[in-house]
KEFI-12259 format. One line per field, with one value per atom (N, C-alpha, C, CB): residue number from 1; chain; atom name; x, y, z negated. Coordinates in Angstrom, 1 decimal, decimal comma. Glycine has a CB too. Example, Ala and Ser with C-alpha at 12.3 -4.5 7.8 and 13.67 -1.06 7.14 Angstrom:
<atoms>
nr: 1;1;1;1;2;2;2;2 $
kette: A;A;A;A;A;A;A;A $
atom: N;CA;C;CB;N;CA;C;CB $
c1: 13,2;12,3;13,2;11,3;12,8;13,7;12,9;14,1 $
c2: -5,7;-4,5;-3,3;-4,5;-2,2;-1,1;0,0;-0,6 $
c3: -7,8;-7,8;-7,8;-9,0;-7,1;-7,1;-7,9;-5,7 $
</atoms>
This chain:
<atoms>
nr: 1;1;1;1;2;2;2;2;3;3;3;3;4;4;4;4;5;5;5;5;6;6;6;6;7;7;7;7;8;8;8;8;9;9;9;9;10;10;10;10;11;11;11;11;12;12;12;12;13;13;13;13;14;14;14;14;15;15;15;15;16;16;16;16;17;17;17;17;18;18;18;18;19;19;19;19;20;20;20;20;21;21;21;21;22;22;22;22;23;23;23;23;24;24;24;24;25;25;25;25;26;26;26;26;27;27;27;27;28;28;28;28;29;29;29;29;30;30;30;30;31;31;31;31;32;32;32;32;33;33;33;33;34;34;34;34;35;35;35;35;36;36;36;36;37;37;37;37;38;38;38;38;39;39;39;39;40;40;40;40;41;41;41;41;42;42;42;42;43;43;43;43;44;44;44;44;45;45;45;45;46;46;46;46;47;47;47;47;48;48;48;48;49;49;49;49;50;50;50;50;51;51;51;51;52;52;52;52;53;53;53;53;54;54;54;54;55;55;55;55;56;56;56;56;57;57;57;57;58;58;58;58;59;59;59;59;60;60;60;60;61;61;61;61;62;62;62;62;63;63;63;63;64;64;64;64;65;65;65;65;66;66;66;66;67;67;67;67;68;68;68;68;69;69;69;69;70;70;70;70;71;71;71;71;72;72;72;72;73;73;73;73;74;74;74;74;75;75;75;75;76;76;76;76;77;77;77;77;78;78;78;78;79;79;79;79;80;80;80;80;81;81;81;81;82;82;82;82;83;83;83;83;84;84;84;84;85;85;85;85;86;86;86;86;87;87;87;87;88;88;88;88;89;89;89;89;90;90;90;90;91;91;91;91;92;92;92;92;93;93;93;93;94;94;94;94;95;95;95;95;96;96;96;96;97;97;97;97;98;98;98;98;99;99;99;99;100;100;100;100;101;101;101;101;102;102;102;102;103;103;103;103;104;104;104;104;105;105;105;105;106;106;106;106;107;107;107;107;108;108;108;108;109;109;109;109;110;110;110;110;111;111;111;111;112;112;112;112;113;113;113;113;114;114;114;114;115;115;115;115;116;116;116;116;117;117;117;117;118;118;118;118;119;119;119;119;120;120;120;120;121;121;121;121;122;122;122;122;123;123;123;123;124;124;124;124;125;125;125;125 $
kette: A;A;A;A;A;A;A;A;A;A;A;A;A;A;A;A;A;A;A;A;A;A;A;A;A;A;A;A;A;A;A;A;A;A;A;A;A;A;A;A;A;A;A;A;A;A;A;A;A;A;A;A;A;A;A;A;A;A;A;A;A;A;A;A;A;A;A;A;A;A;A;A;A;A;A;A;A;A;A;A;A;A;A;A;A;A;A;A;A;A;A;A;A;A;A;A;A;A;A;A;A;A;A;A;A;A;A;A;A;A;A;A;A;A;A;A;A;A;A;A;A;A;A;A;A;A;A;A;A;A;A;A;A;A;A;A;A;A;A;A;A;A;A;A;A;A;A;A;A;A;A;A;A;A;A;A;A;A;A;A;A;A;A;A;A;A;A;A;A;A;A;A;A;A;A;A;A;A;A;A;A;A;A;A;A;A;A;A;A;A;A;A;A;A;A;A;A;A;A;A;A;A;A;A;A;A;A;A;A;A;A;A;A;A;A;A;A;A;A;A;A;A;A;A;A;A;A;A;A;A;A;A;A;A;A;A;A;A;A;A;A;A;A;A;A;A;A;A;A;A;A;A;A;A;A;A;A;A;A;A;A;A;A;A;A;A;A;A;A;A;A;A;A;A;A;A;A;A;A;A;A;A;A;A;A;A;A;A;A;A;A;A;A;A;A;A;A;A;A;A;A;A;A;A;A;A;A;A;A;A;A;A;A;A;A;A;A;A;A;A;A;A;A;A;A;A;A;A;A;A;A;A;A;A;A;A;A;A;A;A;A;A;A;A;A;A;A;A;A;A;A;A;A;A;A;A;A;A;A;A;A;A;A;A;A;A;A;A;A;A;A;A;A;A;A;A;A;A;A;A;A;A;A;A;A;A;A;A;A;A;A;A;A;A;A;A;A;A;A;A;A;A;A;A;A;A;A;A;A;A;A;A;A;A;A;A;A;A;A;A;A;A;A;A;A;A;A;A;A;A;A;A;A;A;A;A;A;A;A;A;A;A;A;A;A;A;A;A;A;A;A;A;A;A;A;A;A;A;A;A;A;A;A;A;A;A;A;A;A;A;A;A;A;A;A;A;A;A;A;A;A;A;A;A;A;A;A;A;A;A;A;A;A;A;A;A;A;A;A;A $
atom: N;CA;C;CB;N;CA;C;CB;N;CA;C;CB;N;CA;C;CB;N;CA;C;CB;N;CA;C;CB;N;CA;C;CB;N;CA;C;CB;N;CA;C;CB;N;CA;C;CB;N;CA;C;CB;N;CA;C;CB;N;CA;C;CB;N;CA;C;CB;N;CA;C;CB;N;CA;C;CB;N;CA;C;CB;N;CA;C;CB;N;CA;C;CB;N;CA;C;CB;N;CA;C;CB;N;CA;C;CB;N;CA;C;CB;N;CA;C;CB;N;CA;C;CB;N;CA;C;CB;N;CA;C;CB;N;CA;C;CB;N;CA;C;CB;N;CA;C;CB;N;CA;C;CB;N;CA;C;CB;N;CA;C;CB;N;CA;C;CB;N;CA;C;CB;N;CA;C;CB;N;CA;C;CB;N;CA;C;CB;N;CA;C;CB;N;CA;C;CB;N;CA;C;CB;N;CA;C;CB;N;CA;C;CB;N;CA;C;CB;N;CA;C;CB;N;CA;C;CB;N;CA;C;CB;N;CA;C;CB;N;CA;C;CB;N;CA;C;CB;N;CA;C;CB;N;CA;C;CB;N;CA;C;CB;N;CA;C;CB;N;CA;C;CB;N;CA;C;CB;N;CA;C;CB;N;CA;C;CB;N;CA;C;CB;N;CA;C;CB;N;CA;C;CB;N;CA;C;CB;N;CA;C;CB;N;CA;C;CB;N;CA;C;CB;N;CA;C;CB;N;CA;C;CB;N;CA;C;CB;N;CA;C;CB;N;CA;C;CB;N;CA;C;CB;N;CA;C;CB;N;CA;C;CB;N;CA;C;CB;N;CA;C;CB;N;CA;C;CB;N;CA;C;CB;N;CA;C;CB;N;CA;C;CB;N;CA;C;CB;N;CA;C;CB;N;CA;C;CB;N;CA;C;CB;N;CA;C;CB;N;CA;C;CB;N;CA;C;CB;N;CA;C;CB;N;CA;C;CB;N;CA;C;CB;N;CA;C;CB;N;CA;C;CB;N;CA;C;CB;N;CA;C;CB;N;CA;C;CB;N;CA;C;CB;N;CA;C;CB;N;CA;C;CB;N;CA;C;CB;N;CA;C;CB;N;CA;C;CB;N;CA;C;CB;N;CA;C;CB;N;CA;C;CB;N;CA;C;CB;N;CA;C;CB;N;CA;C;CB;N;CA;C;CB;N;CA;C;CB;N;CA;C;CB;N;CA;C;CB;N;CA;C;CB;N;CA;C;CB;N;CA;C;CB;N;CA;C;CB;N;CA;C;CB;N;CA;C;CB;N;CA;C;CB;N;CA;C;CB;N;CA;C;CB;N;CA;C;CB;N;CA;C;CB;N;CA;C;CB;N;CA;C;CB;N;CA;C;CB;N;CA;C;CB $
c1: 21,1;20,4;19,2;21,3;18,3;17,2;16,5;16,0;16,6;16,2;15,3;15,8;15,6;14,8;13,1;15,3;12,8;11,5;11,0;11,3;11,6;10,6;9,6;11,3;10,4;9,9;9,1;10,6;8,3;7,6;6,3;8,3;6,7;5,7;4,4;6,3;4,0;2,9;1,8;3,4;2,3;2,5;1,5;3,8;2,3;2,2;0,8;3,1;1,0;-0,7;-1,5;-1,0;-1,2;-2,7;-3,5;-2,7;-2,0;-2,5;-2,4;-1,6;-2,7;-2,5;-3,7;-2,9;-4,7;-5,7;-5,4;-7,2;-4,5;-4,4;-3,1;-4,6;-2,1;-0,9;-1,2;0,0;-2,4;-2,6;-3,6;-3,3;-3,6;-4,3;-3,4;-4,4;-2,1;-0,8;-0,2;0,4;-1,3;-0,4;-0,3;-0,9;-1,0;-0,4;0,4;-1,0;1,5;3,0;3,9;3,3;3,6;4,4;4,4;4,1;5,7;6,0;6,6;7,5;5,6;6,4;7,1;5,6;7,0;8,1;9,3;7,4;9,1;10,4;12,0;10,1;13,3;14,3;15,1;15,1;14,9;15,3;14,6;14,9;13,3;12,4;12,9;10,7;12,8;12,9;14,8;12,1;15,8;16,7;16,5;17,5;16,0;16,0;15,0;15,3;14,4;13,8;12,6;14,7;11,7;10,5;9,5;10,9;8,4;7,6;5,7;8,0;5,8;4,7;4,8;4,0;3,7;3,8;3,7;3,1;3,7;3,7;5,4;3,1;5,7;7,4;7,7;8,4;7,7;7,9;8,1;6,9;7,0;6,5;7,5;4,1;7,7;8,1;10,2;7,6;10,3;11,6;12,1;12,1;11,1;11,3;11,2;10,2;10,3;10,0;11,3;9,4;11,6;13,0;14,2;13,4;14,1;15,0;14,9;14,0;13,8;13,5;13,6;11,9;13,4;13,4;15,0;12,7;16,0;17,1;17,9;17,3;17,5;17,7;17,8;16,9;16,4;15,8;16,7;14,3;17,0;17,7;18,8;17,8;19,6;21,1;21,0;21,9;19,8;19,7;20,0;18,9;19,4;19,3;20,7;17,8;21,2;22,0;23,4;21,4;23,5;24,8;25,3;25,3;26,2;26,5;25,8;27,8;25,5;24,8;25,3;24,9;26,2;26,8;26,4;28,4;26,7;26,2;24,7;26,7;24,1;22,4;22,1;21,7;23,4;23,0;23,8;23,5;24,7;25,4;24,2;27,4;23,4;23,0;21,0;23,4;20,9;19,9;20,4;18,9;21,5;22,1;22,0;23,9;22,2;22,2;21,1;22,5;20,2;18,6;18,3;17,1;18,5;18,0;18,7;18,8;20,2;20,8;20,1;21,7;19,9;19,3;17,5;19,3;17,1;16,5;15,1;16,9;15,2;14,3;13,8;15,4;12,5;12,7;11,8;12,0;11,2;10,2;10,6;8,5;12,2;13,0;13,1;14,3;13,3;13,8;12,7;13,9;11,8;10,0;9,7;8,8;10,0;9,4;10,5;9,4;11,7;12,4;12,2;13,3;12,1;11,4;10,4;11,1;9,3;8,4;8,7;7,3;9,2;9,7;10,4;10,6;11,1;12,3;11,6;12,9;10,8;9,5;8,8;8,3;7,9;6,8;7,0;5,6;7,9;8,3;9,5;8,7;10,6;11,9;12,3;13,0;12,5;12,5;11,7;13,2;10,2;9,2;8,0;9,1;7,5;6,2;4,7;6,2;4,9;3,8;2,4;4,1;3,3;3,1;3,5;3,7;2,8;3,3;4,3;2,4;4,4;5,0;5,2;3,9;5,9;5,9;4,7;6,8;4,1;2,6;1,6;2,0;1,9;0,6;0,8;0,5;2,2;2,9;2,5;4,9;2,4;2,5;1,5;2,1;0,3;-0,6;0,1;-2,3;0,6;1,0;2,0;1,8;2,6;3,7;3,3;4,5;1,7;1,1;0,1;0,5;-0,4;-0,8;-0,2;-1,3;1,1;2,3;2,5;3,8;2,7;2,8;1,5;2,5;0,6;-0,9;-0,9;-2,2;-0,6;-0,9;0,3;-0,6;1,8;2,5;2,9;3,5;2,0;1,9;0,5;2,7;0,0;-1,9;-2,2;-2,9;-2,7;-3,3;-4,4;-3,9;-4,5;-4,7;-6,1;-4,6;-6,9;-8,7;-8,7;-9,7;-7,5;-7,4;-7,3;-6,6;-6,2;-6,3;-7,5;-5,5;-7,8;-8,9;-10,3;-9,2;-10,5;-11,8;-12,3;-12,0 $
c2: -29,9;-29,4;-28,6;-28,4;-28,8;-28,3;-26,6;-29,5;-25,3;-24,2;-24,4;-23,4;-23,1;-22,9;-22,9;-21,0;-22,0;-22,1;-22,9;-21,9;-24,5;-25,8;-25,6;-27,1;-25,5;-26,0;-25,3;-26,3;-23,9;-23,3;-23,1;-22,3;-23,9;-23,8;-24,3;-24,4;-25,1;-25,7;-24,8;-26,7;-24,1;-23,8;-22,3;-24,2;-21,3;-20,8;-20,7;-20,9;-21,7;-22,5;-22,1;-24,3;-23,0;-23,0;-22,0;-23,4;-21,1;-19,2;-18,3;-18,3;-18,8;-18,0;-16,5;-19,2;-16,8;-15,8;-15,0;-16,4;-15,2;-14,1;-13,7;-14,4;-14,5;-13,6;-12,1;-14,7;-12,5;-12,0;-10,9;-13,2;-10,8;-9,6;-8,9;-10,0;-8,8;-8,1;-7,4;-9,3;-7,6;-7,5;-5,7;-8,9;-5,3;-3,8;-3,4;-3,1;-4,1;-4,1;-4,0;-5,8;-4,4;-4,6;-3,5;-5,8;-2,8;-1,3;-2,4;0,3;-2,3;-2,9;-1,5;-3,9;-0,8;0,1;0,1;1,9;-0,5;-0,7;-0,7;-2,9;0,1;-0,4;-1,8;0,7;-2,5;-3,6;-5,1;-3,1;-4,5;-5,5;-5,3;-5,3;-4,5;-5,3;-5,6;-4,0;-5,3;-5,3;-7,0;-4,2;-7,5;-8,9;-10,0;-8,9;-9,1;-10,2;-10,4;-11,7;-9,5;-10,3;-8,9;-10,5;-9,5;-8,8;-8,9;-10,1;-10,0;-10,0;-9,8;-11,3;-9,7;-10,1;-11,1;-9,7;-12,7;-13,7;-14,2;-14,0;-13,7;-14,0;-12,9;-14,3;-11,8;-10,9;-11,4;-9,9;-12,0;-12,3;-14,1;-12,3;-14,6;-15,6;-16,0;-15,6;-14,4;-14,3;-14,0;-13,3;-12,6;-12,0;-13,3;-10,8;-14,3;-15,4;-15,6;-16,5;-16,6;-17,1;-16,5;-18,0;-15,6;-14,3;-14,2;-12,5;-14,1;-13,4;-14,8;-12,3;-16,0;-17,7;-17,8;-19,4;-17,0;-17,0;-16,6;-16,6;-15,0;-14,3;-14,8;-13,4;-14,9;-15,8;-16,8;-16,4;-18,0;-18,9;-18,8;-19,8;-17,2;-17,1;-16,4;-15,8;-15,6;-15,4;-16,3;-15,0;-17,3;-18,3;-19,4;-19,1;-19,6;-20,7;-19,9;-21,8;-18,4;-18,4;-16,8;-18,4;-16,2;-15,1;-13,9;-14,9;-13,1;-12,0;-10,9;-11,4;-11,2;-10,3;-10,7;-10,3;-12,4;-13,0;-12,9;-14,8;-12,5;-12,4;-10,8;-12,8;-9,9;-8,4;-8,0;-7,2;-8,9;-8,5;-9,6;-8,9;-10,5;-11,0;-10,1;-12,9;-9,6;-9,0;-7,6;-8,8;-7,0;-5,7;-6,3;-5,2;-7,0;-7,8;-7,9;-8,9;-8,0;-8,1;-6,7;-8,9;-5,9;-4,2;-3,7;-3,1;-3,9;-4,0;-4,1;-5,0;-5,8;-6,7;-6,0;-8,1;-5,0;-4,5;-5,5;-4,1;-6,2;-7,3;-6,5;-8,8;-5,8;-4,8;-5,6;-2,6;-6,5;-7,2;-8,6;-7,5;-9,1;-10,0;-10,2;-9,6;-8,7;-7,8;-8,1;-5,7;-7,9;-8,0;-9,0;-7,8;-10,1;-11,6;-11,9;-13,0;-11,7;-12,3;-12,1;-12,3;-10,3;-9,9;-10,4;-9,0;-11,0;-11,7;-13,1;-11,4;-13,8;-15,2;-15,3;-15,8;-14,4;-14,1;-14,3;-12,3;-13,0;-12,8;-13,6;-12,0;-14,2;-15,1;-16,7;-14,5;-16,7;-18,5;-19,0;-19,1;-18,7;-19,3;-19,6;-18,1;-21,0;-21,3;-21,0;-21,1;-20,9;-20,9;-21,8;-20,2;-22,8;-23,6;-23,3;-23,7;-21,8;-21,4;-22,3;-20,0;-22,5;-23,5;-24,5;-23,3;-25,8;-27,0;-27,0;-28,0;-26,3;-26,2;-24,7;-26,8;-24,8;-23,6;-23,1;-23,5;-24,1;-24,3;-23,4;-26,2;-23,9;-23,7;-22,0;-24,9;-21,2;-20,0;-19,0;-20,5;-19,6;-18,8;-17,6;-19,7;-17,8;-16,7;-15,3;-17,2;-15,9;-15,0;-13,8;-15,8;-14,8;-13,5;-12,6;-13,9;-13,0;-12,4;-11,1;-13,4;-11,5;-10,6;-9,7;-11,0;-9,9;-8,8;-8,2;-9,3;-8,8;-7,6;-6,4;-8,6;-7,1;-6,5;-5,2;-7,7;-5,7;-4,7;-3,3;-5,7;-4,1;-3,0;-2,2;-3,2;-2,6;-1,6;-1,7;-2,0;-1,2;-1,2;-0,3;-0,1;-0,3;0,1;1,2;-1,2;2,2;3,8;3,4;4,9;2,2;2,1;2,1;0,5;0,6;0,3;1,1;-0,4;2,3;3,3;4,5;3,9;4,5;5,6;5,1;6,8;3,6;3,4;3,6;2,1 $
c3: 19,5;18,4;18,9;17,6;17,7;18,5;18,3;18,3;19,3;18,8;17,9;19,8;16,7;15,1;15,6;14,0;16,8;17,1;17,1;17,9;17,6;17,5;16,6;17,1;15,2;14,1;13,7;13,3;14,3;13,8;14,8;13,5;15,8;16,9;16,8;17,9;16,1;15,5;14,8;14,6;13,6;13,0;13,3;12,8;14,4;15,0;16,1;15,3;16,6;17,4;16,4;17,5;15,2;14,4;14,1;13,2;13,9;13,5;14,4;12,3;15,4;16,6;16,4;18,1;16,3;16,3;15,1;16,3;13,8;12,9;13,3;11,3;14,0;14,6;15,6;15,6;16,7;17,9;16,7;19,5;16,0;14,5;14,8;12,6;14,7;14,1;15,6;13,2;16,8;17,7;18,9;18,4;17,5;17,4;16,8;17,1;16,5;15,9;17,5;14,8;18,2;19,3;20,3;19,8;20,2;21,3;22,5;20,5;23,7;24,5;25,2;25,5;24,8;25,8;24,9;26,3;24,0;22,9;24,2;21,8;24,2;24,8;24,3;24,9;23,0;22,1;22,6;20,5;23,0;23,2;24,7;22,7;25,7;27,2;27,2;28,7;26,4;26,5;26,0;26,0;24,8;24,5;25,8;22,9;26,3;27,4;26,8;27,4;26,0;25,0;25,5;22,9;25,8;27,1;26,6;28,9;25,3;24,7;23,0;25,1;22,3;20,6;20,2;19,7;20,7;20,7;20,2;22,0;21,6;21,4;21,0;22,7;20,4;19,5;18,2;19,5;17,7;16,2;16,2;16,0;17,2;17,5;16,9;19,1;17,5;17,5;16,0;18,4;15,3;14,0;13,2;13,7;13,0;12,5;11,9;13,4;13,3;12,6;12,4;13,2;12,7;12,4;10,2;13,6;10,1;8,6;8,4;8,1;8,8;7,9;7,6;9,2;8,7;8,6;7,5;9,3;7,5;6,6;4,8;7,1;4,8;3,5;3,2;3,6;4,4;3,6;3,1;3,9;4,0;3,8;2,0;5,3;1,6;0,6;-0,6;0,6;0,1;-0,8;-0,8;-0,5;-0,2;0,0;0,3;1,1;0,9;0,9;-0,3;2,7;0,5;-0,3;0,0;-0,2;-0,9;-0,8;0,6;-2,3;0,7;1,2;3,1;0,6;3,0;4,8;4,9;5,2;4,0;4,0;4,4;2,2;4,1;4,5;5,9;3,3;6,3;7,4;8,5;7,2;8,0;9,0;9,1;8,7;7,9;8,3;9,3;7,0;9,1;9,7;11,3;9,1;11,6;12,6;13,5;12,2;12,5;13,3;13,5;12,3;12,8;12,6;14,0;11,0;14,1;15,4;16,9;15,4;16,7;17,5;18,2;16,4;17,3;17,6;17,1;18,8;16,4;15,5;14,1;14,9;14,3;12,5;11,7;12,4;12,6;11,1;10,6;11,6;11,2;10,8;9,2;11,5;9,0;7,1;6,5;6,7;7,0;6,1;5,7;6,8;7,2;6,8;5,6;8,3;5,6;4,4;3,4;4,3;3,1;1,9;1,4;2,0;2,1;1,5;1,8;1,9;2,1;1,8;0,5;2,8;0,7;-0,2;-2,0;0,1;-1,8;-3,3;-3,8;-3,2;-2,7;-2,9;-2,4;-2,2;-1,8;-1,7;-2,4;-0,1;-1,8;-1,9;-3,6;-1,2;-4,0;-5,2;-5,9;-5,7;-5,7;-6,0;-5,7;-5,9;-6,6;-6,9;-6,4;-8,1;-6,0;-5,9;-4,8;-5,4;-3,9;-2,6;-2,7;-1,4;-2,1;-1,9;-0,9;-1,6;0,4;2,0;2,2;3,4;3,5;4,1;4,6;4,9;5,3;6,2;5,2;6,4;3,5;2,8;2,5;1,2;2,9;2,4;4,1;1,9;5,2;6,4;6,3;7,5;5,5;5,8;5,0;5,1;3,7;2,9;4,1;1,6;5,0;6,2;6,9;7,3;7,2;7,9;7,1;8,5;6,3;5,5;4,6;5,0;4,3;3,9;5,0;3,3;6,5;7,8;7,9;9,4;7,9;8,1;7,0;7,6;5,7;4,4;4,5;2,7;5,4;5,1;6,2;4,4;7,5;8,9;8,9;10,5;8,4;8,7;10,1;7,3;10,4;11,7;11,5;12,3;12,5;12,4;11,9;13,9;12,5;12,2;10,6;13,0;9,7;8,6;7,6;8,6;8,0;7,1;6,7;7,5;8,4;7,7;7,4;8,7;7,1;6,3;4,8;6,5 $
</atoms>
């Protein structure tokens, strides 16, 4: 079977320069982050990805309840923007028309990150 990353790896490329935007999100002195082995915000934002794509679909497809034990899981895991991306998948995609694809929805993850950790310059303009 093939890791969830594959499928986002493209994807990822294309938006590389508005991901590497967000990449004052990433405490590398984090103990979660060198305990997971993740050493940049590449594979930071790489891991939370499918972490929150997870989350979202357990919302959607299973019980409410395996969608909160598996986001508790990420919070654990030391993954905190796993919760976010779902929240906004969750809102603005999932059984929603709004988008043709996921591809056409990606910016929307990034820009719910951006708006709801703004950065010290963002705020004080």
């Amino acid at each position: 079977m093939d890791h969830p990353n594959i499928y986002t790896k493209a994807l990822q490329q294309r938006y590389k320069t508005d991901i590497n935007k967000l990449a004052y999100l990433f405490n590398k002195t984090d103990a979660g982050m060198k305990h997971n082995n993740i050493h940049d915000w590449a594979h930071c934002f790489d891991e939370n990805l499918v972490r929150g794509v997870t989350i979202a679909l357990l919302r959607q497809y299973q019980s409410p309840k395996e969608a909160r034990k598996q986001h508790a899981q990420e919070v654990v895991d030391d993954f905190q923007y796993a919760g976010d991306i779902a929240d906004v998948i969750t809102a603005r995609y999932s059984g929603r028309r709004t988008y043709p694809d996921f591809e056409q929805f990606f910016p929307e993850i990034l820009a719910y990150l951006a708006q709801k950790y703004p950065t010290a310059e963002s705020t004080n303009q």
